[in-house]
NUPARO-760094 format. One line per 2 residues: number of its first residue (from 1); for each residue x, y, z of C-alpha. Coordinates in steps of 0.05 Angstrom, whole numbers, plus 5000, padded with zeros to 4 digits. Example, Ala and Ser with C-alpha at 12.3 -4.5 7.8 and 13.67 -1.06 7.14 Angstrom:
<nodes>
1 = 5246:4910:5156; 5273:4979:5143
</nodes>
This chain:
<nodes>
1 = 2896:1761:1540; 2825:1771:1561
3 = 2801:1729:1510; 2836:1663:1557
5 = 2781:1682:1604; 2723:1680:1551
7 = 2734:1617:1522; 2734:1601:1599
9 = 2671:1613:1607; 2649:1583:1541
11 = 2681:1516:1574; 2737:1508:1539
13 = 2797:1471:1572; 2847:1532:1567
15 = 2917:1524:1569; 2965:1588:1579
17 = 3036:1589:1551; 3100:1602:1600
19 = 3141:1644:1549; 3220:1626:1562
21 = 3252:1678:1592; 3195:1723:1627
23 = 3197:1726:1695; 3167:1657:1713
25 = 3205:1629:1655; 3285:1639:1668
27 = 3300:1554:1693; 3344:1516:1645
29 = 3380:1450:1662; 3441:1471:1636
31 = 3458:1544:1628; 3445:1607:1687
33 = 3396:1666:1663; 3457:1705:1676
35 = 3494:1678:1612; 3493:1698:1539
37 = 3478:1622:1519; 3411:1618:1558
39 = 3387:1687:1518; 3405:1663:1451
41 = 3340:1662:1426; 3286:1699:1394
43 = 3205:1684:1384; 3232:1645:1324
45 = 3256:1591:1372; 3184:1607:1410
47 = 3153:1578:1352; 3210:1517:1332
49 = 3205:1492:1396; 3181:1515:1457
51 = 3113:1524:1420; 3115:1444:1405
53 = 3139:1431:1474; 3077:1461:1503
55 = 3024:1432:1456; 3056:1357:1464
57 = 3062:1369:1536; 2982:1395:1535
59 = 2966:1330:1494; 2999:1285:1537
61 = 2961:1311:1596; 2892:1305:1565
63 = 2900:1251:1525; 2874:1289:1462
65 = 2894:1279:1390; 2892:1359:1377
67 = 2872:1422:1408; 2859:1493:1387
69 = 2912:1544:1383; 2899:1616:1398
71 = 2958:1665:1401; 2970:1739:1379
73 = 3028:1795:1374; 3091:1757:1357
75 = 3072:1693:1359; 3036:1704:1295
77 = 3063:1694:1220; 3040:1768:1205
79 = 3089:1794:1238; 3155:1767:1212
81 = 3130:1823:1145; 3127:1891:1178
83 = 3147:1918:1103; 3086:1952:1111
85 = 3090:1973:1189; 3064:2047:1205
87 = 3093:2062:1272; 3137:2123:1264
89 = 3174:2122:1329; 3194:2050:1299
91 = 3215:2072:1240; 3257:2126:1257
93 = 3290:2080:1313; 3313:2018:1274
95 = 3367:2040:1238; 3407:2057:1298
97 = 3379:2001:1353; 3425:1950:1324
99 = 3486:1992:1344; 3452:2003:1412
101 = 3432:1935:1423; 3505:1908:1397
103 = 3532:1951:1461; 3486:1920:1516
105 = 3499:1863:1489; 3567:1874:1499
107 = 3562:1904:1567; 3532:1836:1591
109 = 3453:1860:1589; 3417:1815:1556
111 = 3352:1821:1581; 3323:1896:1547
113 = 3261:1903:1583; 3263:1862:1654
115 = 3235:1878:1720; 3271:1931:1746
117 = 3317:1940:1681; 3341:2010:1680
119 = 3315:2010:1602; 3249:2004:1638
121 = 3236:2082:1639; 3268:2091:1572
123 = 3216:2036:1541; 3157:2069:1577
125 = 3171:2142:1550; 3187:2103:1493
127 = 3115:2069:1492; 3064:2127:1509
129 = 3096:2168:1436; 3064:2106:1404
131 = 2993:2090:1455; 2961:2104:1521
133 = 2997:2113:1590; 2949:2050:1609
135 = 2986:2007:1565; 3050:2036:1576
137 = 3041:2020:1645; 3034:1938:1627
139 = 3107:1936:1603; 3146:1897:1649
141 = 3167:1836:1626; 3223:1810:1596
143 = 3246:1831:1516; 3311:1796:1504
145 = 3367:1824:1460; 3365:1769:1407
147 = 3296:1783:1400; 3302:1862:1400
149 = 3351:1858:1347; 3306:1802:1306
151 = 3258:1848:1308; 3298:1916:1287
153 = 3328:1870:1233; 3258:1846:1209
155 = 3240:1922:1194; 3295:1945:1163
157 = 3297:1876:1113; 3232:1883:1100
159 = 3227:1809:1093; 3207:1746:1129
161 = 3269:1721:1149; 3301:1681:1189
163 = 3356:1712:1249; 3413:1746:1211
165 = 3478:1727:1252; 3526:1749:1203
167 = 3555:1709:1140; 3595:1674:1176
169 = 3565:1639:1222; 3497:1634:1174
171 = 3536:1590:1128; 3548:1548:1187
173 = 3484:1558:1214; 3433:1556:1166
175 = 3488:1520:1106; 3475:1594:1067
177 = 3525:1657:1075; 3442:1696:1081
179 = 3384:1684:1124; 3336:1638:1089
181 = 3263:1667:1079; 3202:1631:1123
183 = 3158:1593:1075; 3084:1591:1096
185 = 3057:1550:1038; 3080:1493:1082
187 = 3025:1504:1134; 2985:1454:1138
189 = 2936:1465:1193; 2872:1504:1187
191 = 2874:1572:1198; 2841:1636:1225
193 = 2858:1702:1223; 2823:1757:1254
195 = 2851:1829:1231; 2833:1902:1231
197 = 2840:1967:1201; 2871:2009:1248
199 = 2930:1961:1258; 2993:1996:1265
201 = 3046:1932:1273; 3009:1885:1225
203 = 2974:1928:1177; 2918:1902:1117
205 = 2982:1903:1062; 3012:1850:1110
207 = 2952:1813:1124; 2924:1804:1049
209 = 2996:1776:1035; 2991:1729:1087
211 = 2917:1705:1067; 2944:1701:0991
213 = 3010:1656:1010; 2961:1615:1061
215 = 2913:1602:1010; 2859:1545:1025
217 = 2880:1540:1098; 2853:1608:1106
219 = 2784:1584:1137; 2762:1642:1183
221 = 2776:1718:1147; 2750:1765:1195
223 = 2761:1839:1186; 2746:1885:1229
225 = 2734:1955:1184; 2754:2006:1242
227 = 2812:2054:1240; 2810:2064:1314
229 = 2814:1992:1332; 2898:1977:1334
231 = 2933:1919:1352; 2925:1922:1424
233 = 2863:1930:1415; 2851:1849:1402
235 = 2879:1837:1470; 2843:1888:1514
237 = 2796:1928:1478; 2724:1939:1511
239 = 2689:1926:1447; 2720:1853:1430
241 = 2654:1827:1449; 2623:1861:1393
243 = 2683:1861:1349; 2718:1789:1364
245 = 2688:1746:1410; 2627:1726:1371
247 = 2679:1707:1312; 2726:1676:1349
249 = 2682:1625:1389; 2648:1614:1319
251 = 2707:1596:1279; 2741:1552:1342
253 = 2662:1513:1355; 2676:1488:1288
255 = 2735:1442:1309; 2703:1434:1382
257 = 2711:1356:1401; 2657:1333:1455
</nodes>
């Protein structure tokens, strides 16, 4: 995101993430990017552990205590509730991606969306019915099949669940025959959350449940009251240093060390 290079020039020591399984992201010491085990995995493991991985790793290297965590899109709690999500094209598509996605699956593709995937063109038409060409034109990394289906299963549920693998092999999973529900009271850390009107994928409904179940740790609330401005618009909009900037470097400058 732009914003990496702003808090750049503000002097902060910025760290960017390697997401697993992108195109710079596919080594593993034990399994090939060319078997289902190495693509079992969605942003919830992300955020269980390769999340962790990086901020220990980060820590280690600077010999800090804590840092500052910025992240948007999916790495974000907002978006496990898209009960609320008003993206059409979406909509319309979930109830039959599962079937779709079960049949790549089966056919051995397990990376949706990588460099020259021929889902590529499909996922680009796909794209420009919900924004601009000129963001259509960024896809081109890698959406795995676990998370494609997390995803489609997270909009149809309407709830913020944990990955549905069947009853089966939840009880032996997760030691319940359903998907057990994420529980954000247990967030401890001090949060901000920077939102906006015109948000398609994470709309105000969703965010004013999130602030409610976050309660005190909710220290930066920062709406932005414009219908135009959408959720891309946080990570390459012209007017973020109007609309975010300013906000962000104020509520991150209040847990600055020297």
């Amino acid at each position: 995101m732009i914003s990496g290079y702003v808090l750049a020039d503000n002097k902060y020591d910025v760290w960017l993430g390697n997401t697993r399984g992108n195109t710079y992201g596919k080594r593993h010491k034990r399994y090939s990017p060319k078997s289902r085990r190495f693509w079992n995995f969605s942003f919830h493991e992300h955020a269980k552990y390769d999340a962790p991985a990086q901020i220990d790793y980060i820590l280690n290297v600077t010999n800090r205590k804590s840092l500052l965590y910025v992240k948007a899109f999916a790495g974000l709690a907002p978006f496990n509730k898209l009960a609320h999500m008003i993206v059409p094209p979406l909509e319309l598509a979930a109830p039959f991606a599962e079937s779709f996605l079960r049949a790549v699956n089966a056919a051995g593709q397990y990376e949706v969306l990588a460099q020259g995937s021929p889902f590529m063109p499909i996922a680009r038409r796909f794209c420009s019915l919900i924004t601009s060409r000129i963001v259509c034109s960024l896809i081109g990394d890698t959406l795995t099949n676990y998370g494609s289906r997390y995803i489609n299963e997270l909009v149809k549920s309407k709830k913020p669940q944990k990955f549905d693998y069947g009853e089966e092999i939840n009880q032996e999973y997760y030691g319940q025959r359903r998907p057990p529900l994420y529980k954000l009271a247990n967030v401890k850390t001090d949060v901000g959350i920077f939102w906006s009107k015109g948000d398609e994928f994470v709309p105000p409904e969703n965010v004013k449940i999130l602030i409610k179940e976050l309660g005190s740790r909710v220290k930066k609330n920062h709406y932005i009251d414009d219908p135009y401005y959408t959720h891309l618009h946080f990570a390459i909009a012209l007017v973020n240093p109007k609309y975010l900037y300013p906000d962000l470097l104020e509520f991150l400058g209040r847990y600055r060390s020297p």
